[in-house]
SEKELO-548205 format. One line per 8 residues: number of its first residue (from 1); their letters; for each residue x, y, z of C-alpha. Coordinates in pm, whole numbers, plus 50000, padded with zeros to 5 digits. Each point is the difference from the previous one (the first is absolute). Example, Ala and Ser with C-alpha at 12.3 -4.5 7.8 and 13.67 -1.06 7.14 Angstrom:
2
1	AS	51230:49550:50780; 50137:50344:49934
END
This chain:
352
1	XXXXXXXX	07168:24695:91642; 49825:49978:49651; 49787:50281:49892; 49754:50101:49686; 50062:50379:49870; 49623:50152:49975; 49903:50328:49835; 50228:50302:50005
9	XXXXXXXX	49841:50248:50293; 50258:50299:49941; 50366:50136:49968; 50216:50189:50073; 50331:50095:49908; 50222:49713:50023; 49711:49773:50098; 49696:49829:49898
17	XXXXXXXX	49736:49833:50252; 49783:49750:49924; 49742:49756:50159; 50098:49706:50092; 49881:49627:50172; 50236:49732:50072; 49995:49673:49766; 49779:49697:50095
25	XXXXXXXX	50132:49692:50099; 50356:50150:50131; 50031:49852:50313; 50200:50333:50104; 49758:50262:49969; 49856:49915:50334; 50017:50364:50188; 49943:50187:49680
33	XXXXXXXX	49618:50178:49946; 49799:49889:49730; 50029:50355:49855; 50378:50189:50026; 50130:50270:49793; 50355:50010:49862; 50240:50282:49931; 50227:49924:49722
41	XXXXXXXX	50294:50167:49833; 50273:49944:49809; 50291:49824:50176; 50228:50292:49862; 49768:50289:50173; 49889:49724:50287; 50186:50158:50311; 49667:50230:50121
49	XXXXXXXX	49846:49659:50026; 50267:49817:50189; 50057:50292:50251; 49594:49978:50067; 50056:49586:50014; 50295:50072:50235; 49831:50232:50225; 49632:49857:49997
57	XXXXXXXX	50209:49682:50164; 50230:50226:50273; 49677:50160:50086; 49762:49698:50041; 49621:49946:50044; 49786:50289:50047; 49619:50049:49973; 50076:50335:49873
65	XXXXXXXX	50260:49899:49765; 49991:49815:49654; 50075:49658:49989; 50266:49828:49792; 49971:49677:49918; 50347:49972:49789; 50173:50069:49733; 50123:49790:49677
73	XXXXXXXX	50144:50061:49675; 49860:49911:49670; 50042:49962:49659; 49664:50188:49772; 49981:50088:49665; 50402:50035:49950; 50038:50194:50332; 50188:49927:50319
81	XXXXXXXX	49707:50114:50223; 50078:50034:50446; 49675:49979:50094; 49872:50048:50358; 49664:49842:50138; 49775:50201:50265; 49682:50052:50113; 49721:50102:49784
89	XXXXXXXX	49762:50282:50085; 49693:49969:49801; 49904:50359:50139; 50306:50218:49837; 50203:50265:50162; 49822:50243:50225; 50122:50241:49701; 49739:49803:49797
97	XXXXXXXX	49737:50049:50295; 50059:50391:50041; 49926:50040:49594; 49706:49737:50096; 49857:50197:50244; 50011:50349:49771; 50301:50096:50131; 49962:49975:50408
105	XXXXXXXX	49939:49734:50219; 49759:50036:50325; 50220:50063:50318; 49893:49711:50187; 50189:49767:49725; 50285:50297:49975; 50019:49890:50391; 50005:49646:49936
113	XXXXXXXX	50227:49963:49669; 50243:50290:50215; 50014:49732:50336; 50097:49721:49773; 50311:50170:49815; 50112:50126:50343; 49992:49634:50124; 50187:49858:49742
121	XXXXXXXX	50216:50312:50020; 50094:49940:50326; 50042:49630:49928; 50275:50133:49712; 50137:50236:50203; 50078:49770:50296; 50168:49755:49799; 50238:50200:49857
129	XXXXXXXX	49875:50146:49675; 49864:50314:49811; 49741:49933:49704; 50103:50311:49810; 49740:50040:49785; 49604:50022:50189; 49754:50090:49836; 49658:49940:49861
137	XXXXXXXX	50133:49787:49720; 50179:49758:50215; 49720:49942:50267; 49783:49726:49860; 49651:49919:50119; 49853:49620:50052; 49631:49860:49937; 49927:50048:50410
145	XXXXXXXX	50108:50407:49993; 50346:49940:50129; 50305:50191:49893; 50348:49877:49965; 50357:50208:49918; 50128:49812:49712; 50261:50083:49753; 50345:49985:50165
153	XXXXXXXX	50241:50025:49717; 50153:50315:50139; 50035:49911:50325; 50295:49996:50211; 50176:49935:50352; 49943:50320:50229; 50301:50184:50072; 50220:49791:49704
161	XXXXXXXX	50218:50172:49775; 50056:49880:49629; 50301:50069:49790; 49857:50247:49790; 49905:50377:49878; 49882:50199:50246; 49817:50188:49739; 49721:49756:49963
169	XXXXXXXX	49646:49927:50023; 49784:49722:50088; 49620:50023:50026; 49717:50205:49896; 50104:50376:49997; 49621:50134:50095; 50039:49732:50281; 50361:50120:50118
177	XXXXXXXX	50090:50151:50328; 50214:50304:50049; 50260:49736:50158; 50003:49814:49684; 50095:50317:49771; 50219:50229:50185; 50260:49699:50177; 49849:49684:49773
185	XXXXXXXX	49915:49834:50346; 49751:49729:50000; 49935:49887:50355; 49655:49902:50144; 49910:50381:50056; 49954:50014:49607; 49770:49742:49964; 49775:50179:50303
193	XXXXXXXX	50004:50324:49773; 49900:49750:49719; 49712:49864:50192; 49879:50367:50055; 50019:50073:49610; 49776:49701:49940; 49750:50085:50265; 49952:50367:49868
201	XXXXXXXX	49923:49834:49649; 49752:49777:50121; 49835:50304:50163; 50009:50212:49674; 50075:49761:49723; 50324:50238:49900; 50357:49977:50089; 50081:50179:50299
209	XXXXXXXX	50210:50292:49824; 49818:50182:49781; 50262:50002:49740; 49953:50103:49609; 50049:49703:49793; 50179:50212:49770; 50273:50163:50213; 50354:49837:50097
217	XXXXXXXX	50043:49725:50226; 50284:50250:50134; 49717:50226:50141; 49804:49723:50122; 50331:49892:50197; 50052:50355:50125; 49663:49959:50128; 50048:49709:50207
225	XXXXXXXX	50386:50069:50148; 49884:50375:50067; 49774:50121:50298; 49692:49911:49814; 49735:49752:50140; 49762:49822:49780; 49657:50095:49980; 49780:49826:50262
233	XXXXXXXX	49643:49980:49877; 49776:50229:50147; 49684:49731:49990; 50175:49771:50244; 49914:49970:50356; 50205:50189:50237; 50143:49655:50181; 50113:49906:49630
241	XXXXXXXX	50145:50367:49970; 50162:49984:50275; 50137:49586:49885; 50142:50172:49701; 50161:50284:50169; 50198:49682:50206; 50135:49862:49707; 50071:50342:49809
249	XXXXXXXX	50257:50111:50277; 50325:50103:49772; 50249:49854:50237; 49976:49668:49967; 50150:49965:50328; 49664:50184:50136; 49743:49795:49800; 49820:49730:50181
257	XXXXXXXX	50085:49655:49912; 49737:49733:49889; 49946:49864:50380; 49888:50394:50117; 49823:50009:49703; 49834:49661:50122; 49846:50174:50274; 49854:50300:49855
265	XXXXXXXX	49657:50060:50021; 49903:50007:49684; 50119:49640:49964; 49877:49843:50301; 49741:49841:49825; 49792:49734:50083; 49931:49652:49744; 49645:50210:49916
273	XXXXXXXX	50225:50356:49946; 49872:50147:50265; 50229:50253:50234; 50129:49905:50287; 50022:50275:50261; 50162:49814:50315; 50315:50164:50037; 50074:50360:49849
281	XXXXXXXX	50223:50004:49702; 50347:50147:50089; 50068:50331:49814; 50364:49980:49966; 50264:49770:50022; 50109:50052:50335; 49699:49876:50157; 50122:49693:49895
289	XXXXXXXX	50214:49886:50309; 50227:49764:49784; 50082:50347:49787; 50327:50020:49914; 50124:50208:49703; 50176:49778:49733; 50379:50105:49940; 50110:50207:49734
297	XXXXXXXX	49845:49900:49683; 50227:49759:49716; 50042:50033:49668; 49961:49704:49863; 50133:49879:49636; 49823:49766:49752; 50107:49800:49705; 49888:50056:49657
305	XXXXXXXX	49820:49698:49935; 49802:50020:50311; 49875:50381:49906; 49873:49790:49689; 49981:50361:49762; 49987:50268:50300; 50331:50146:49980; 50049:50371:49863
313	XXXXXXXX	50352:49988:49981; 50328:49755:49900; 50220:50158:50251; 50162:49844:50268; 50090:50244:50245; 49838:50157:50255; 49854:50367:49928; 50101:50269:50297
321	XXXXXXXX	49642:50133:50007; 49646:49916:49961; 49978:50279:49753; 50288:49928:49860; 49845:49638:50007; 49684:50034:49822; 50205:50179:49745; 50116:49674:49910
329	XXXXXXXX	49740:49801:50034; 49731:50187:49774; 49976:50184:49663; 49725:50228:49882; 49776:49816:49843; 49628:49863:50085; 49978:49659:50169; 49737:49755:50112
337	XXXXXXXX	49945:50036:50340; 49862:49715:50044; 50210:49741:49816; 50196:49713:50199; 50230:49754:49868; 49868:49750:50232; 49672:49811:49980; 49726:50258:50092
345	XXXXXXXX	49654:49813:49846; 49896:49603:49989; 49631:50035:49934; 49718:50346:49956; 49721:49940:50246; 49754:50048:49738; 50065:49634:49870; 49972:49812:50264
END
């Protein structure tokens, strides 16, 4: 697989991504697009990109779903460089499209973009994996309108443990659900409370909590583990109230998984976005026959290269308390709510 390194189209932290289009003449570039985009970082900081490489191939093909097309290592400008080849989306992240748009997108596409991530969601989710970090940033939209979950870097097995604190982070705090910050579990139910933070925002073009920039991300954590709920735009349609309200349910044992969520009205959408009022949407989880409640939630460990800068805390052992917890885990000062570790932008719309 030979390859030509194009213009830089962002960064991140420990990453850069750039166009890309395979090399003419190489008999093995085949199966590769004539336009790619690769993620590249420095072999030292390089494990983000080899968990995503690892779990984009345990998960498989998805239309909903970023492809990878490999990985390689290479040698630029006195660098060890890991670099990791995907898809390109010449149409940005829907991030990019909300800030396009003013700041809201029309419901019909807040429908449409919503059925897709619950589709590859589900795909995820039934093979055995959590994405960990959904949000705007990491959904990326192609020349034809689709959207795809990209960005896996902090993903992990469901239900696996890691030899590590239990007084870590991994994520986007805004994005985090209660789960996440009182008991650090990370299961499927979090990305489903995810999913709802990212639909509010394309409603309202803000972050779901209403949260001072200036204040502690110990209060914002309070917040989230406490009895709380985020704020659900009041503009939105009452079915896409009501979607929200299914995937802000505090017990993640209670919150409807991406396949009941597949079968809400508000996302039975036809190929032209229009509703499809066949069947009537079930209003709580036990109308779902296959129902059953999960058992008692895990609390799952990570590793300190996968949280890739998340972690709030160099202790090893495991705090008695969620208070006692997020003690630990913050300090006082301001933070950027918004920041991620992990890739969050590969092109703005406004240069396509």
């Amino acid at each position: 697989m030979e390859w030509i390194r194009g213009e830089e189209i962002g960064h991140g932290s420990f990453a850069t991504v750039s166009k890309a289009k395979p090399r003419k003449g190489s008999s093995n570039n085949k199966a590769l697009p004539p336009l790619m985009a690769v993620k590249s970082s420095e072999s030292s900081t390089s494990e983000t990109l080899k968990n995503e490489k690892r779990v984009l191939d345990r998960i498989g093909a998805c239309p909903q779903i970023i492809r990878c097309f490999g990985d390689q290592r290479s040698f630029e400008n006195g660098e060890k460089l890991h670099n990791l080849l995907l898809e390109y989306a010449s149409g940005g992240s829907l991030a990019d499209l909300v800030r396009f748009h003013g700041g809201k997108l029309p419901e019909p596409e807040i429908r449409r973009h919503t059925r897709a991530i619950l589709k590859g969601l589900s795909f995820i989710h039934a093979k055995g994996f959590v994405h960990c970090d959904i949000k705007l940033q990491n959904i990326l939209v192609f020349d034809n309108g689709a959207a795809k979950i990209a960005d896996f870097g902090l993903a992990k097995e469901a239900s696996k443990k890691t030899e590590s604190s239990c007084s870590e982070l991994r994520g986007t705090p805004l994005c985090m659900a209660p789960e996440s910050v009182n008991d650090n579990e990370y299961e499927s139910a979090s990305d489903i409370w995810a999913l709802g933070c990212a639909v509010a925002e394309m409603v309202s073009g803000k972050p779901v909590w209403n949260h001072n920039a200036e204040s502690s991300l110990w209060a914002l954590l309070l917040r989230i583990g406490g009895e709380e709920l985020p704020e659900i735009p009041e503009e939105f349609s009452e079915e896409g109230k009501d979607f929200l309200r299914k995937c802000f349910v505090k017990d993640s044992r209670k919150r409807w998984t991406a396949g009941m969520l597949l079968n809400h009205s508000f996302v039975s959408v036809d190929d032209d976005d229009t509703v499809l009022l066949d069947k009537a949407s079930p209003r709580c989880p036990f109308d779902f026959p296959e129902w059953v409640s999960s058992s008692e939630p895990n609390s799952p460990e990570f590793s300190r290269e996968s949280l890739n800068g998340f972690e709030f805390s160099s202790s090893s052992t495991c705090l008695t308390s969620p208070e006692n917890r997020l003690r630990r885990l913050v300090t006082g000062g301001s933070a950027n709510w918004s920041f991620s570790a992990s890739w969050v932008r590969v092109r703005n719309h406004n240069s396509c």
